[in-house]
C-alpha positions in Angstrom: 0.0 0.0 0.0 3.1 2.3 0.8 4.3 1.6 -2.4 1.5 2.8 -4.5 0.7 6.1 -2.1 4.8 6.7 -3.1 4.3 5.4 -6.6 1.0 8.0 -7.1 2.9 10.7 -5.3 5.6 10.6 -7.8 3.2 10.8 -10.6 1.3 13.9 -9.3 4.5 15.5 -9.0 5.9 15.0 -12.1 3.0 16.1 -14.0 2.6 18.7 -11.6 6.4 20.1 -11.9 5.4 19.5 -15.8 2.7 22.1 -15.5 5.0 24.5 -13.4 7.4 24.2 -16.4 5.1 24.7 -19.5 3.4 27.9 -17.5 6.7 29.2 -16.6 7.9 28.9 -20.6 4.1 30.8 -21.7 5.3 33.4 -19.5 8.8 33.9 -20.5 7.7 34.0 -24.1 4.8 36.7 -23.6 7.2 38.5 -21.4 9.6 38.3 -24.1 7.0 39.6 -26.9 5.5 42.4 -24.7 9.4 43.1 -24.8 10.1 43.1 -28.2 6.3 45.3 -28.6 7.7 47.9 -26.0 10.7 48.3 -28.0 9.3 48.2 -31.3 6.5 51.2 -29.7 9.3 53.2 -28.0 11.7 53.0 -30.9 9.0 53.3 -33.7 8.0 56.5 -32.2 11.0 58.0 -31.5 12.3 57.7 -34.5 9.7 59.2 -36.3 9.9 62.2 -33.9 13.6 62.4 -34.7 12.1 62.7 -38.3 9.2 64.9 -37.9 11.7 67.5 -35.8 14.8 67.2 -38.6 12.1 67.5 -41.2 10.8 70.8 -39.9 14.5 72.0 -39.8 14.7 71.0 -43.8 11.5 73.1 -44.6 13.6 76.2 -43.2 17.3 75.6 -43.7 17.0 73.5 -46.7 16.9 75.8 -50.5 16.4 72.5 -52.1 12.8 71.9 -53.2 12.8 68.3 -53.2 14.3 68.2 -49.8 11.9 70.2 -48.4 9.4 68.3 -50.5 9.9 65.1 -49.0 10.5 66.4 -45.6 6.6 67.6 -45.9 6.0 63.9 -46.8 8.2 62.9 -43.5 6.5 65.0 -41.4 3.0 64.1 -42.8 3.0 60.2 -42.7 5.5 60.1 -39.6 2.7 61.8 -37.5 0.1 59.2 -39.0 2.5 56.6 -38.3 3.2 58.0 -34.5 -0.7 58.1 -33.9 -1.2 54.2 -34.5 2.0 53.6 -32.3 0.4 56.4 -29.6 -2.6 54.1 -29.4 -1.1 50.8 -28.8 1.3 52.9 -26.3 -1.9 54.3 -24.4 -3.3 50.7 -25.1 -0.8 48.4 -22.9 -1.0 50.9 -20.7 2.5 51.7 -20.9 3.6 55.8 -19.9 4.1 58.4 -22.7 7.1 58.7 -24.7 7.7 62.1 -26.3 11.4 62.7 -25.7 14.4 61.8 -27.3 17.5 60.4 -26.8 20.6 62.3 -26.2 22.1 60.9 -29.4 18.5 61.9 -31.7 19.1 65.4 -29.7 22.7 66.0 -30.8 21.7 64.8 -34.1 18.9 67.5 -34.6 21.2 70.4 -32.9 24.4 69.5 -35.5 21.6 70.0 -37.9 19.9 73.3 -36.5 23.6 74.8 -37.6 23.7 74.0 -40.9 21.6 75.7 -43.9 21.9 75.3 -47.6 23.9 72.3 -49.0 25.5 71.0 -46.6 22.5 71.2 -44.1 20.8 68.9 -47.7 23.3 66.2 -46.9 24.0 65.7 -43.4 19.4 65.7 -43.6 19.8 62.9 -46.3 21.8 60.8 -44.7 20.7 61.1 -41.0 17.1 60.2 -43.2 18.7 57.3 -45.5 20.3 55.8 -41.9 16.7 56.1 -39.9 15.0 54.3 -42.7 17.2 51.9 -42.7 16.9 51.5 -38.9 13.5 51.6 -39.2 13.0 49.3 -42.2 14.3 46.4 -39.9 12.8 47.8 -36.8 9.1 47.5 -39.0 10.2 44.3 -40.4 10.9 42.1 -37.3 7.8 43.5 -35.9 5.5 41.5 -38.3 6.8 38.6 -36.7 5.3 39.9 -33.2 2.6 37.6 -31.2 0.3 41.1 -30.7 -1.9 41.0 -34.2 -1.9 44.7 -33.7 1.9 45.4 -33.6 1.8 43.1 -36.8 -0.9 45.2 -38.6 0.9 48.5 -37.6 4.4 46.9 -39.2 2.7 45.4 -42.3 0.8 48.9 -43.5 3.9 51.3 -42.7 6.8 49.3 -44.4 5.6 50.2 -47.7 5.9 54.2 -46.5 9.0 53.5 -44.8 10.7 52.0 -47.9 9.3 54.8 -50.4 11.1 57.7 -47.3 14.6 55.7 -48.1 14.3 54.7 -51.6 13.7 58.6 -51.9 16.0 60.0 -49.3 18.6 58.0 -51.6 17.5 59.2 -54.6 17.6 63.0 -53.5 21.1 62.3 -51.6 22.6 60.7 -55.1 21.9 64.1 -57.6 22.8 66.4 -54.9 25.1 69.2 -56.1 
C-alpha cells in the first residue's frame, strides 16, 4: 500500500512540476513579446519624432525643393505613423514617450547649424540611416505575437521603404 501512495505521489509531482514548467515557458515567451512590442512602440516613435523634428528643420534651412518636399512627406505620414503607435502605447498601458535620446538630440542640434547644402546632406543621410533603422525595426515587428503590432508593421513598411528609396535618390543628384 506504501508503495502505490509513493508510486502515485511521484506521478502527481511530475505532471505537476510538468505544468509548473510549461506555464513558466508561456510566461517567458509573452514576457519576451511584450518586450520586443515595448521596444518596437518606444523606438518606432521615437524615430519618427527624430524625423518629424529634422524635417521641420529642412523646410527652413534647406533651399532645395525636393528636400523640403519630401521632408513635408516625412512630417505628414511620420505623425500618421506615431498616432497608431500612440494608441497601442496608451493601449498596454504603458507611460508616454515624447522625448528623445541624447544621441536623436545631438543629431537634430548638429543640424539646426547648418543651412543650404550641406545642411541637404547631413538631412539625407541622417534620413537614409533612420530608414534603414527603421526598415528592420518595422520588419521584425510582423513577426510579433500582438496581431496589432503586426498590422501596424505590415501597413507602414511600404511608406518607410518609399522615405529611403527617396531620401537615396535626393542624396545621389545632390550638387
Amino acid at each position: 500500500m506504501k508503495k502505490l501512495i509513493y508510486l502515485a505521489a511521484g506521478i502527481i509531482f511530475l505532471f505537476s512540476s510538468q505544468a509548473c514548467r510549461d506555464k513558466k515557458g508561456k510566461n517567458y515567451n509573452k514576457t519576451q513579446d511584450d518586450q520586443q512590442s515595448v521596444l518596437f512602440i518606444r523606438n518606432g516613435i521615437e524615430s519618427g519624432l527624430t524625423e518629424i523634428k529634422a524635417s521641420g528643420l529642412a523646410i527652413t534651412n534647406s533651399g532645395n525643393q525636393k528636400v523640403i518636399g519630401l521632408a513635408k512627406t516625412m512630417i505628414d505620414d511620420h505623425t500618421r505613423i506615431i498616432n497608431k503607435l500612440k494608441q497601442l502605447e496608451t493601449d498596454k498601458k504603458m507611460p508616454d514617450a515624447d522625448t528623445l535620446s541624447s544621441v536623436h538630440q545631438q543629431m537634430i542640434a548638429q543640424l539646426s547649424k547648418l543651412k543650404g547644402p550641406a545642411f541637404d546632406k547631413l538631412y539625407l543621410q541622417m534620413m537614409v540611416n533612420s530608414h534603414q533603422q527603421a526598415l528592420k525595426l518595422y520588419t521584425n515587428a510582423e513577426n510579433n505575437s500582438d496581431s496589432r503590432i503586426r498590422k501596424v508593421a505590415a501597413n507602414n513598411i511600404s511608406a518607410i521603404k518609399m522615405h529611403l528609396d527617396s531620401a537615396n535618390a535626393i542624396c545621389v543628384n545632390l550638387q
